[in-house]
C-alpha positions in Angstrom: -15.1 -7.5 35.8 -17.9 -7.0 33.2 -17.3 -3.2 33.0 -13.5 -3.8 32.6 -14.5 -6.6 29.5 -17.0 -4.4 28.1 -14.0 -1.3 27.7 -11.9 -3.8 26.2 -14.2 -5.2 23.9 -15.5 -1.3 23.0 -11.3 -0.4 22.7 -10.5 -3.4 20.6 -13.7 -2.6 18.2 -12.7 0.9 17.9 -8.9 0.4 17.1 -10.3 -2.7 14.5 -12.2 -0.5 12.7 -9.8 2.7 12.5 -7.4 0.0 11.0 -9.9 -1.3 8.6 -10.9 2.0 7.6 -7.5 3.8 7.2 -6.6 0.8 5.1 -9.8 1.2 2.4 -9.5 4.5 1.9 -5.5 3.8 1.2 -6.8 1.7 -1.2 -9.3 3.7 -2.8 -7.1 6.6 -2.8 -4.0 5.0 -4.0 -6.2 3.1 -7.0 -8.1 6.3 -7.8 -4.5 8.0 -8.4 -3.5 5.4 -10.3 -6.1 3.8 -12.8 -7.9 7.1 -12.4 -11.0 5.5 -11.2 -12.1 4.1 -7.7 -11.3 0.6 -7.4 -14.4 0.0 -4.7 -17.4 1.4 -5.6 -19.3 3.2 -2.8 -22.0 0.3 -2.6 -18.8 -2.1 -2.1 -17.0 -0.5 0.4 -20.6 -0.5 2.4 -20.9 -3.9 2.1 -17.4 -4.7 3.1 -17.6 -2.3 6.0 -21.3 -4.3 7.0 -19.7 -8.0 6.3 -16.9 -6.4 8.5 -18.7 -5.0 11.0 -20.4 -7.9 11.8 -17.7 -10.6 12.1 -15.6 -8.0 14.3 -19.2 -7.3 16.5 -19.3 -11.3 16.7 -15.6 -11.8 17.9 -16.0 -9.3 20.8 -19.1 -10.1 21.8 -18.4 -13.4 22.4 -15.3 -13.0 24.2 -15.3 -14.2 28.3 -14.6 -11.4 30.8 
């Protein structure tokens, strides 16, 4: 039961961040092309990845098995 939640939790972490990551660098890409400069700045997108990280970690951690 605790392995199963812990796979889970480890699964829905991983596909959380792929999503959350695939989406900033569309956004830096896409705003780079456009205004020619990088709409995050590489201190900003570590913060929003840490602030991120955290609240996800948080979630999952807390869930029940």
């Amino acid at each position: 039961m605790w392995g199963r939640n812990v796979y889970d939790s480890i699964s829905k972490f991983l596909q959380f961040q792929l999503t959350v990551n695939v989406v900033a660098v569309i956004v830096a890409f896409t705003g780079a092309c456009i205004t020619q400069d990088s709409p995050l700045k590489a201190v900003q997108m570590l913060w929003v990845n840490l602030i991120m990280d955290t609240f996800a970690s948080l979630a999952l951690a807390t869930e029940p098995p």
